[in-house]
Every structure is written in C-alpha cells, then in structure tokens.
N, CA and C atoms as an extended XYZ file, in Angstrom:
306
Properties=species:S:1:pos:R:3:atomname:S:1:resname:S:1:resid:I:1 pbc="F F F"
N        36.122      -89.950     -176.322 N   UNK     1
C        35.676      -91.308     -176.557 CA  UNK     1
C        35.570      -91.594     -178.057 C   UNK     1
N        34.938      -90.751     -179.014 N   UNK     2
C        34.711      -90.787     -180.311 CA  UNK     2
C        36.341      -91.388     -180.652 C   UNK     2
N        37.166      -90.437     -180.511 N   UNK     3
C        38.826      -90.383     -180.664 CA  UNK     3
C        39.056      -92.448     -180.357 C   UNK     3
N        38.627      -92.755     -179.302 N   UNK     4
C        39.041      -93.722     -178.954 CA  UNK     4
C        38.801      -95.032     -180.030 C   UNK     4
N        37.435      -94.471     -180.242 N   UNK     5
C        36.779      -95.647     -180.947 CA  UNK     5
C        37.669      -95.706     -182.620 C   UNK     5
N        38.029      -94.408     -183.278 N   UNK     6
C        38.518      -94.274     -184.029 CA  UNK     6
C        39.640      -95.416     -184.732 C   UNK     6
N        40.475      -94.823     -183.179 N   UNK     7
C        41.534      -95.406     -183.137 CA  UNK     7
C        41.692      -96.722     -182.960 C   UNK     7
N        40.948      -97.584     -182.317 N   UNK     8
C        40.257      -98.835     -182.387 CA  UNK     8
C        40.011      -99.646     -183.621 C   UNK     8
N        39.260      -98.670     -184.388 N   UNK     9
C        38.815      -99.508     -185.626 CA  UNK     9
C        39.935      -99.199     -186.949 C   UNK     9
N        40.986      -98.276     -186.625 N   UNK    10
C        42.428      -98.361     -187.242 CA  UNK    10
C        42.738      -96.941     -187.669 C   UNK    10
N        41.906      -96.148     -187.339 N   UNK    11
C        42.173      -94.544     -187.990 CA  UNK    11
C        42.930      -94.002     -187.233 C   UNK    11
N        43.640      -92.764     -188.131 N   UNK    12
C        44.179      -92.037     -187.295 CA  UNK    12
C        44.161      -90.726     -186.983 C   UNK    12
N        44.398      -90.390     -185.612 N   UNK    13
C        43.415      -89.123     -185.212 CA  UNK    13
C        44.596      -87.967     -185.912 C   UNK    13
N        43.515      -86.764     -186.080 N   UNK    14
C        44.209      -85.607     -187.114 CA  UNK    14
C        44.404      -84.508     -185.777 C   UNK    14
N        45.486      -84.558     -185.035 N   UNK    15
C        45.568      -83.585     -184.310 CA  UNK    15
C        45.310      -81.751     -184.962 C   UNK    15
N        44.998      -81.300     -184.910 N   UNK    16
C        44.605      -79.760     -185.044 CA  UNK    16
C        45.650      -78.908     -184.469 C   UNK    16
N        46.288      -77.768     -185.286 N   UNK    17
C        46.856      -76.390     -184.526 CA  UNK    17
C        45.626      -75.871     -183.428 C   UNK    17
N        46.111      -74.913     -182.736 N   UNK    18
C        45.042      -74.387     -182.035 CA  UNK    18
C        44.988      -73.112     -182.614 C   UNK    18
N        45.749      -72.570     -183.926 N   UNK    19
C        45.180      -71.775     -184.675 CA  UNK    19
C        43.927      -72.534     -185.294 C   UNK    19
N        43.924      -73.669     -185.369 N   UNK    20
C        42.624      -74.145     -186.771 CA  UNK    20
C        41.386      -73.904     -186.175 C   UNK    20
N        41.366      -74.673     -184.488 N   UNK    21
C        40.580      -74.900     -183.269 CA  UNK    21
C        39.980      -73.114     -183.278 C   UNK    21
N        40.572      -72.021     -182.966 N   UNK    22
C        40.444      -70.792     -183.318 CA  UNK    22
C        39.579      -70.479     -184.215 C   UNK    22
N        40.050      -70.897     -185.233 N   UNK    23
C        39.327      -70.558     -186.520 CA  UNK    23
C        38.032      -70.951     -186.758 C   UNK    23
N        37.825      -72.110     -186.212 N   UNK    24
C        36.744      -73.051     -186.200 CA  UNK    24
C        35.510      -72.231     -185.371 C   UNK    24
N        36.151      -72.135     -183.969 N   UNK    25
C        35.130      -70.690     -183.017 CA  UNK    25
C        35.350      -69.629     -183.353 C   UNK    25
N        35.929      -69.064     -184.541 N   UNK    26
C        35.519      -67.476     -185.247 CA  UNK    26
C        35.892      -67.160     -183.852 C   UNK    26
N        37.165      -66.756     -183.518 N   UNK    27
C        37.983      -65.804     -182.660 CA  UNK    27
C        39.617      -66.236     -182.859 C   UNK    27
N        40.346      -64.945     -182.031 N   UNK    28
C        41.948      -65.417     -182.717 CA  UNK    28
C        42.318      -66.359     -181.560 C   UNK    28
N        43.624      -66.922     -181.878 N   UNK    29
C        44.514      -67.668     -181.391 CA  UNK    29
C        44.835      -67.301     -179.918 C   UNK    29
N        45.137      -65.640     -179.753 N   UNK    30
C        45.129      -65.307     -178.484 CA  UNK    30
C        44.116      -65.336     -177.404 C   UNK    30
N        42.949      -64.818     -178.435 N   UNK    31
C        42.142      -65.284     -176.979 CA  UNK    31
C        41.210      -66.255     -176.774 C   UNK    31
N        41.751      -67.457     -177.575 N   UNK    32
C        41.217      -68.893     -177.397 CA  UNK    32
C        42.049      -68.924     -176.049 C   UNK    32
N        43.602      -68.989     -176.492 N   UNK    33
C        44.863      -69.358     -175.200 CA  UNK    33
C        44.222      -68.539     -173.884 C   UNK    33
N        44.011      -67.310     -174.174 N   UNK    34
C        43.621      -66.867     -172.809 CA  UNK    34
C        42.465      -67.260     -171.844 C   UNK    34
N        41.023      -66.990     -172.963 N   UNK    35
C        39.978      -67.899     -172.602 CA  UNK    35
C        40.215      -69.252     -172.163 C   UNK    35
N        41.005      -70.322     -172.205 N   UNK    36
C        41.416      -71.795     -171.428 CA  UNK    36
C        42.142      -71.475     -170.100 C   UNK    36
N        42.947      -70.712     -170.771 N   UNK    37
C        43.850      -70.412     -169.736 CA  UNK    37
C        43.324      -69.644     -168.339 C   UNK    37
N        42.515      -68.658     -168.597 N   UNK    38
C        41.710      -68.051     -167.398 CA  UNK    38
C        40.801      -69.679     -166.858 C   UNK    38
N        40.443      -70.336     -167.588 N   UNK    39
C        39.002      -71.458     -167.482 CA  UNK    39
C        40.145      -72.821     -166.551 C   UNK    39
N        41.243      -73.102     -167.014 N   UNK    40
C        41.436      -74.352     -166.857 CA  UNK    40
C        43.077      -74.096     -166.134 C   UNK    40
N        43.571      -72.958     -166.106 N   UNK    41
C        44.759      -72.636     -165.577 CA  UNK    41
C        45.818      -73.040     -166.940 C   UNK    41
N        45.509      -73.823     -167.805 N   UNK    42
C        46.566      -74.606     -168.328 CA  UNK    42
C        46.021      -74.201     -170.029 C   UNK    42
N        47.194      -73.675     -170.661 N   UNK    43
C        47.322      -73.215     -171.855 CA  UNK    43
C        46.522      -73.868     -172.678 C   UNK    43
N        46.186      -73.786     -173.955 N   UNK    44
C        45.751      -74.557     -175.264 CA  UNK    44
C        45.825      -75.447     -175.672 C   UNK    44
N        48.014      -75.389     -176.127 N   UNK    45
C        48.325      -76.648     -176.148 CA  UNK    45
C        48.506      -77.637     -175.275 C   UNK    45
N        48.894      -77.090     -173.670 N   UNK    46
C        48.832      -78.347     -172.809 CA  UNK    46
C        47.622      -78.600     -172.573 C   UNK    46
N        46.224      -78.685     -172.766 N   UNK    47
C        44.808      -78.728     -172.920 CA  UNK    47
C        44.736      -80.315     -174.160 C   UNK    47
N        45.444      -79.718     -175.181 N   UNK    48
C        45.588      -80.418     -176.351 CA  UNK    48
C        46.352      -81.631     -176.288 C   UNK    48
N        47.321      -81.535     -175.122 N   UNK    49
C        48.400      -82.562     -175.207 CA  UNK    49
C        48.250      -83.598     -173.865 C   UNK    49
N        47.066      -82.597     -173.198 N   UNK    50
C        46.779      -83.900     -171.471 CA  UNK    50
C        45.499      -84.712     -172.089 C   UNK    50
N        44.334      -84.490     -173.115 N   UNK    51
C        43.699      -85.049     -173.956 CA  UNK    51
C        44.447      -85.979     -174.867 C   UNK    51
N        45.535      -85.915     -175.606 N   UNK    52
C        45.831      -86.571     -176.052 CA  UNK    52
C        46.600      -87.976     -175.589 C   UNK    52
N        47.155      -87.501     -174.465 N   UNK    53
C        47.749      -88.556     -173.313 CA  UNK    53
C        46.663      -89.372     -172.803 C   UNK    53
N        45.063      -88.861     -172.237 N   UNK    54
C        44.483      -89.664     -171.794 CA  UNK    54
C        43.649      -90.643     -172.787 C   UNK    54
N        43.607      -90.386     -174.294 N   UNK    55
C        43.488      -91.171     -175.520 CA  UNK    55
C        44.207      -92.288     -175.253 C   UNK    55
N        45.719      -91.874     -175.521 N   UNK    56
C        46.458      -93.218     -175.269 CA  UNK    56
C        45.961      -93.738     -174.278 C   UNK    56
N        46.318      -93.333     -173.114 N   UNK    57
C        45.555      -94.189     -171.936 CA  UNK    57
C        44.686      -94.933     -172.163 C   UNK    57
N        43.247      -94.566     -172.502 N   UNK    58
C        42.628      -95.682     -173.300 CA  UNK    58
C        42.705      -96.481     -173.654 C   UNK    58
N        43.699      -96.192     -174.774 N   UNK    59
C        44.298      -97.006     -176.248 CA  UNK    59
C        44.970      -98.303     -175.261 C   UNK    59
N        45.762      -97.810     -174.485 N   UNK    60
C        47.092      -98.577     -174.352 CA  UNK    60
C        46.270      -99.775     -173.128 C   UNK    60
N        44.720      -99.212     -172.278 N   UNK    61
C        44.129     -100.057     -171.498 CA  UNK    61
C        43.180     -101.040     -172.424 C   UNK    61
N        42.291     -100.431     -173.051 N   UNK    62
C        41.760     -101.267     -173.848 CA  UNK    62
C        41.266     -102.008     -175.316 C   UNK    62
N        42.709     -101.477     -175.722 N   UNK    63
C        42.769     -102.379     -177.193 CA  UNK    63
C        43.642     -103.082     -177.152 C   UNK    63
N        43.837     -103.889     -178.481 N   UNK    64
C        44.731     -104.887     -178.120 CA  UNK    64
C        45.816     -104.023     -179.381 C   UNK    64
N        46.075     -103.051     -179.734 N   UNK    65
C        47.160     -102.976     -180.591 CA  UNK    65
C        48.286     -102.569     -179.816 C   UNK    65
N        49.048     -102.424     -180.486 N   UNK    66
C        50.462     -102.730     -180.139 CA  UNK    66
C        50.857     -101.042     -179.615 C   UNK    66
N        51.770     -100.849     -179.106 N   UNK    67
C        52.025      -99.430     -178.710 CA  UNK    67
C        52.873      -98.743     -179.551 C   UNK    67
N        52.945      -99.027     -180.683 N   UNK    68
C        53.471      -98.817     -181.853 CA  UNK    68
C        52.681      -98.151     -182.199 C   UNK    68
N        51.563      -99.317     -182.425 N   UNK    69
C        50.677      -99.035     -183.342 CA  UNK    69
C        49.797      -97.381     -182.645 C   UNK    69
N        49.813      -97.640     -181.862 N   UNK    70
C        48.746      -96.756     -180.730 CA  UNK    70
C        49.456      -95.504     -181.336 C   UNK    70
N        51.107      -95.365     -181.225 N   UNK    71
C        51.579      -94.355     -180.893 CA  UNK    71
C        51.360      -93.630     -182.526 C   UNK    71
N        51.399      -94.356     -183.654 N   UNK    72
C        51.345      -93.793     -184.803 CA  UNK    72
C        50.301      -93.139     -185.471 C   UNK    72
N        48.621      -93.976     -185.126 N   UNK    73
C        47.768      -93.311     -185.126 CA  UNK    73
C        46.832      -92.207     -183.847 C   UNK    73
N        48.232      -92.181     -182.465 N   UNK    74
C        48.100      -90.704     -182.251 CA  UNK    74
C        48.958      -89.664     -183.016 C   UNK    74
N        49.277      -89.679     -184.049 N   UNK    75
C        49.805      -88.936     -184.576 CA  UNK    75
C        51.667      -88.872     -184.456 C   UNK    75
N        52.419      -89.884     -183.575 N   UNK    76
C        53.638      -90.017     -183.602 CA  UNK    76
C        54.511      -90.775     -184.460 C   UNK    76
N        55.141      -89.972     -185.186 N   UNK    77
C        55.968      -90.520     -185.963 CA  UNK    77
C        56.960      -91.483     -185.536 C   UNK    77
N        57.242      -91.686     -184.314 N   UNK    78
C        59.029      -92.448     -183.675 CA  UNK    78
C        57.754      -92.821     -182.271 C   UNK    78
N        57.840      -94.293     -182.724 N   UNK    79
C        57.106      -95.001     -180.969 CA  UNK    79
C        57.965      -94.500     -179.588 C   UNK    79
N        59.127      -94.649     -179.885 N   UNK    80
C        60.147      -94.577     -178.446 CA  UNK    80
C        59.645      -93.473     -178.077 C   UNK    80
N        59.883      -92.072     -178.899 N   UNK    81
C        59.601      -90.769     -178.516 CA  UNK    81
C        57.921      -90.890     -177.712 C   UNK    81
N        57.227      -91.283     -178.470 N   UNK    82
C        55.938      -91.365     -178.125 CA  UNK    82
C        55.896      -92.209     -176.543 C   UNK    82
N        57.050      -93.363     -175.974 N   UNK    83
C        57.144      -93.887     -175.174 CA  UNK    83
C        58.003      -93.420     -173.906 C   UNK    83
N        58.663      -92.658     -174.076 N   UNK    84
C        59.267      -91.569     -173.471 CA  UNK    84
C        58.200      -90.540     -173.011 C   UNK    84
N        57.699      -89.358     -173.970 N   UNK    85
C        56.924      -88.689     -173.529 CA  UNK    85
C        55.811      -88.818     -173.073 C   UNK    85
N        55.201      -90.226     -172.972 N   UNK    86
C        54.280      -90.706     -172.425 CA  UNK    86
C        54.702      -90.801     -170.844 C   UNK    86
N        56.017      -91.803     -169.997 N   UNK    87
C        56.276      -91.750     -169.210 CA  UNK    87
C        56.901      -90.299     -168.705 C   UNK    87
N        57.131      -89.522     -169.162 N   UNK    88
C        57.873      -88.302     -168.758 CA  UNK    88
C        56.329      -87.986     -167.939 C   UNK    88
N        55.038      -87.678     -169.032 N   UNK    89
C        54.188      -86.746     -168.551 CA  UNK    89
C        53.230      -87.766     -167.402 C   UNK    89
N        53.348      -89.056     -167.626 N   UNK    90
C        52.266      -89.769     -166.210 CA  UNK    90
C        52.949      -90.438     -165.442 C   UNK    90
N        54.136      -90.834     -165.159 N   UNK    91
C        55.128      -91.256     -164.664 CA  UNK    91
C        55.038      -92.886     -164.816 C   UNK    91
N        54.336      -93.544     -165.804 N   UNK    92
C        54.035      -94.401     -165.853 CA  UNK    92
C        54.476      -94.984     -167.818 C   UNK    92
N        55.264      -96.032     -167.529 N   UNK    93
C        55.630      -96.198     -169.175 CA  UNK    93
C        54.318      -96.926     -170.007 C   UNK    93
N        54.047      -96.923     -171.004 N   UNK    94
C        53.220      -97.772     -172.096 CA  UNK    94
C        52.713      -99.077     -171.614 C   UNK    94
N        54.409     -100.155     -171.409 N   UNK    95
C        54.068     -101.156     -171.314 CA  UNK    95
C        53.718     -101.423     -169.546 C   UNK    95
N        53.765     -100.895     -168.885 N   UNK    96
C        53.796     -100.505     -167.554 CA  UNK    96
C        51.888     -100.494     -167.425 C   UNK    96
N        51.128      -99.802     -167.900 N   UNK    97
C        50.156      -99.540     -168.324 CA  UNK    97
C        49.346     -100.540     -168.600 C   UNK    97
N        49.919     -101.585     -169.436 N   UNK    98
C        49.301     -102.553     -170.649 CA  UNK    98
C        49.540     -104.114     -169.147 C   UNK    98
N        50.893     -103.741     -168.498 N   UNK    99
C        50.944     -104.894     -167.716 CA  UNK    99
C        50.068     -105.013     -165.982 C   UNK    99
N        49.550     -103.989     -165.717 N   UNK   100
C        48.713     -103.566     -165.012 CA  UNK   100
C        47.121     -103.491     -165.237 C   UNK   100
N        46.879     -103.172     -166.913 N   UNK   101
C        45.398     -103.676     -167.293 CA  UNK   101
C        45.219     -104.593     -168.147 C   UNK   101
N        45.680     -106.413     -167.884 N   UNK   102
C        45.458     -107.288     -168.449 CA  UNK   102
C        43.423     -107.034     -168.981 C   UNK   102
C-alpha cells in the first residue's frame, strides 16, 4: 500500500535485487530463496514480481495516470513491454483493467 501511495503522488518505486533484500536481513541470497521458497512455494524473485504486478493493479484501478505513466514509475523502461508482461502474467491487459474499473 505504502508502494501505492508513492506512486500516486508521482514517485518511483526502487525495485531491490534480492541480493540487497538479503543483505538487509543479514543472511545470504541462498537462503533468503530457500527460506520463501520452503514458506510460499514460489522463489524470491517471483515473490518480487507477483507484488509488483499487484501494485500495478492498484495503480492501473485507482489512479488516474496513464499506463505509461504507471508502467515507468514501476520501474519499466518500454510501456508495451510492461503491457505485455502484465497480460502474459494475469491474463488480463492494462487497458482491459482500467475499462472494467471506471
């Protein structure tokens, strides 16, 4: 939610390695991945990257910026890509999203 509000008021979120995330809890890289991975079935980075999808989600339900805009301060350089891999991973496109939560 913090993330959301961020992004709202125009910032942009600083995605993290999950070496940094590691570093941060004083343990290594491996057994952060393992520790999630035993906890949640699902690796580090896909941990990192289904959080970051449900941000957009957010983004794309209740702000009014553009999905451009959304996609750049999640950290995507190329909107399309960001609009692509958005529908790849929820089966649902951006504007698909935006036309469903007037």
């Amino acid at each position: 939610m913090h993330d959301f509000k961020s992004i709202n008021k125009g910032n942009t979120i600083s995605i993290k390695k999950i070496a940094e995330y590691a570093l941060e809890l004083g343990v290594s890289q491996n057994h952060l991945n393992d520790t999630i991975k035993r906890i949640t079935g699902k690796s580090a980075g896909q941990l990192v990257k289904s959080q970051l999808l449900k941000q957009a989600t957010m983004c794309l339900k209740h702000s009014e910026k553009t999905v451009s805009e959304i996609a750049y301060k999640l950290g995507y350089e190329d909107p399309s890509y960001f609009a692509r891999y958005y529908k790849r991973h929820t089966g649902h496109s951006p504007s698909d999203i935006r036309q469903h939560n007037p």
